[in-house]
C-alpha positions as CSV (number, residue, x, y, z in Angstrom):
1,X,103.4,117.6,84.7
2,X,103.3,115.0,87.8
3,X,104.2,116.7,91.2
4,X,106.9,115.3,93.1
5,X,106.2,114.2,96.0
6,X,107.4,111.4,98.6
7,X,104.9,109.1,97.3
8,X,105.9,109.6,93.3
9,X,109.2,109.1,94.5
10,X,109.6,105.7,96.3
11,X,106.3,104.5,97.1
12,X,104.7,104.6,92.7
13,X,108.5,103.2,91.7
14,X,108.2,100.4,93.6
15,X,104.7,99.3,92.5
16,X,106.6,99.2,89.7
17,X,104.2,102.4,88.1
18,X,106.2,104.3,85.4
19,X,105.8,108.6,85.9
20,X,104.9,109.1,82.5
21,X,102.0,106.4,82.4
22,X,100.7,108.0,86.0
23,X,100.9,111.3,84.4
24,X,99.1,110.2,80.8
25,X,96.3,109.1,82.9
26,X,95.3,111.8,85.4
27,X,97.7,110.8,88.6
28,X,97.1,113.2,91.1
29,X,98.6,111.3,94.6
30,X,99.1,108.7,96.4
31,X,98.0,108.1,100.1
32,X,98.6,105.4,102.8
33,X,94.7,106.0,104.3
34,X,91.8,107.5,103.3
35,X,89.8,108.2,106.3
36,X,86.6,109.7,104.3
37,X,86.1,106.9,102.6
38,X,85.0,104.8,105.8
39,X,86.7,101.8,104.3
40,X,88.9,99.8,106.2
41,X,91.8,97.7,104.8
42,X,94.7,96.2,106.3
43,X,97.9,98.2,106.9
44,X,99.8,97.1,103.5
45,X,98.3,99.2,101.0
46,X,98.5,102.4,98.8
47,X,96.0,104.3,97.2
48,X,96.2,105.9,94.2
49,X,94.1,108.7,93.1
50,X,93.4,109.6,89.6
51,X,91.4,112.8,87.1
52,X,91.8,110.7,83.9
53,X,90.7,112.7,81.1
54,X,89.8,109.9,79.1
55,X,87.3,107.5,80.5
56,X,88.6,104.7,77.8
57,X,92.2,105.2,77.7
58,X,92.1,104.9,81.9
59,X,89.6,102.0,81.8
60,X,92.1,100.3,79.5
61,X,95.2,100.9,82.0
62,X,93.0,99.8,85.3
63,X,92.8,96.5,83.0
64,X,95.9,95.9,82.1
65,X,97.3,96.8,86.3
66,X,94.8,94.5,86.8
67,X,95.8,91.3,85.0
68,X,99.6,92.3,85.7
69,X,99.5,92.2,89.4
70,X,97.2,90.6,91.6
71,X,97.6,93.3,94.2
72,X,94.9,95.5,92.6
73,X,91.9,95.6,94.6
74,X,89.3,98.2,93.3
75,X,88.5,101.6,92.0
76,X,86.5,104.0,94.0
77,X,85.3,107.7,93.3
């Protein structure tokens, strides 16, 4: 079951992200900044970090988030 937090809330509901298709696919969070990473973007953008269970099924959704919003801009583990 998907945690509640501030981010499932407001900030995954207005990316327009359904709960139950976060939770099918390993949703663990979501973050403003990811300061490990070392990667730098610009100040209007969410992260979204995932433990899919099923390499296929997830590849499938990234795919389909990708042609339905332009916003997408890559996956990183």
């Amino acid at each position: 079951m998907l945690k509640t937090t501030i981010s499932t809330v407001f900030m995954n509901r207005t990316l327009g992200l359904q709960k139950e298709v976060l939770d099918k696919h390993g949703f663990i969070n979501s973050f403003l900044q990811d300061q490990s990473a070392g990667i730098e973007y610009n100040k209007d953008f969410v992260i979204l970090a995932f433990r899919p269970s099923n390499q296929t099924e997830f590849q499938q959704f990234v795919n389909s988030e990708t042609r339905r919003t332009q916003s997408l801009i890559r996956h990183y583990s």
